[in-house]
N, C-alpha and C positions, 0 to 999 in steps of 0.2 A: 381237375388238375390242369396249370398251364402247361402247357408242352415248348411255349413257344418263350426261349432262356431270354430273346431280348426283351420282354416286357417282366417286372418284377410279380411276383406273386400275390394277390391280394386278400387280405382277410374276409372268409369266409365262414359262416359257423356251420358249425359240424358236430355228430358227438366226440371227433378224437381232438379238439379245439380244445384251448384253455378255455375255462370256465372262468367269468366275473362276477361279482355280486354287488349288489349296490344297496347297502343299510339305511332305513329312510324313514319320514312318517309323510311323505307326501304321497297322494293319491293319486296313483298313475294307471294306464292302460297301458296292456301287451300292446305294440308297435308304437306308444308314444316313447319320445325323446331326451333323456335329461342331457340338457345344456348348459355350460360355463354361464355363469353372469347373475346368476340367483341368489338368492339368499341362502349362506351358509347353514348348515345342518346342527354348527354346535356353538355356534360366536353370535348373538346379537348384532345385528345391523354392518355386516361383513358380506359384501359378496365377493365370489372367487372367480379365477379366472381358468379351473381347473375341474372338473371332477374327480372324483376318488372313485375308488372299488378295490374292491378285494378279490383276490382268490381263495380262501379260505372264507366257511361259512360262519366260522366263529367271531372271525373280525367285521362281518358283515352283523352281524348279531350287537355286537357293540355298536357300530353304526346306526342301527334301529333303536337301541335302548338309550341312546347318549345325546339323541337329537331332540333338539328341542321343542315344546309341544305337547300337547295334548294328545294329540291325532294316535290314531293305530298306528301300529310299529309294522313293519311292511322291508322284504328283503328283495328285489328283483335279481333277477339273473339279465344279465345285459350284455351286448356284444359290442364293441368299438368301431367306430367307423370311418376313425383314421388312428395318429402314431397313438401310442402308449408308452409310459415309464415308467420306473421304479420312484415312489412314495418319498421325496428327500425327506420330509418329517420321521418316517421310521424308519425305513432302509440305512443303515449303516451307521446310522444316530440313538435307536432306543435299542434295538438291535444289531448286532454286527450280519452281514447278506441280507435275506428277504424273507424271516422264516413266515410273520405271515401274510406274505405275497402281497400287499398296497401297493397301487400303481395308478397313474393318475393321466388326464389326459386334455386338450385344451379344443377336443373334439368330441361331439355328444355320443353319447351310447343308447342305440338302443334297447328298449327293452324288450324282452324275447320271451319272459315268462315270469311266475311268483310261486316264491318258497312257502307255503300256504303254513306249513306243520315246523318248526324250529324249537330246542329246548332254549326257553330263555336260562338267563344268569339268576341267580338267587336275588333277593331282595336286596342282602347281607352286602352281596358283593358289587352291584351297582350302586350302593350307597359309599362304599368303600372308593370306587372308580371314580363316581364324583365327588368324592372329598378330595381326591387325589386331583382332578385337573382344576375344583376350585382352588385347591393351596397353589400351584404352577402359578394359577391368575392371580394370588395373591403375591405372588413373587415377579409376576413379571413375565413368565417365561413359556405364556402359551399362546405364542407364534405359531400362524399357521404358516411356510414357507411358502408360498403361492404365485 
């Protein structure tokens, strides 16, 4: 803990820390780094200038099922290593607050550890999720705000 009030506080992980998740099918190592500039996880030939994560392990779970790819579906747990925000794509737009928790960042995260064991989604219902953001694409309306 800092003791000393004129320097601000710094993000530390800890287990009484927020926890983040990062849904993915890229093959990564505990202490490598995802960083901004990459190729987007759900858009064809789109890189961002942001990473995403979640706090909730559910929306990280979509995150692994909805990316593109063949590769293993793979959920890291990952700490920030500088600011964070709230998700403008979901926050206050598909849901009104932050129910579940997307927060995006324009600094890498490391990663700290993998969810090895996770219940995927029914077959049923990722077919149903990508019919749903194909028709968005068929309309026009799937903007990533970035």
């Amino acid at each position: 803990m800092n003791n000393d009030k004129t320097e601000p506080e710094k993000f530390q992980h800890n287990p009484f820390t927020q926890t983040f998740f990062h849904g993915t099918k890229a093959d990564l190592k505990i202490g490598d780094y995802i960083s901004p500039g990459y190729q987007c996880n759900y858009m064809e030939n789109r890189k961002l200038n942001h990473i995403y994560v979640a706090s909730t392990l559910t929306a990280a779970i979509w995150g692994a099922e909805l990316a593109i790819g063949d590769a293993p579906q793979r959920i890291y747990l990952v700490e920030p290593t500088g600011e964070i925000e709230n998700d403008p794509n979901v926050t206050d737009k598909k849901f009104p607050g932050n129910p579940t928790m997307p927060y995006r960042s324009t600094q890498p995260f490391k990663i700290i550890g993998e969810v090895k064991t996770w219940q995927p989604h029914s077959s049923e219902e990722i077919k149903a999720m990508k019919n749903g953001l194909r028709n968005l694409r068929e309309q026009g309306i799937d903007l990533i705000i970035d």
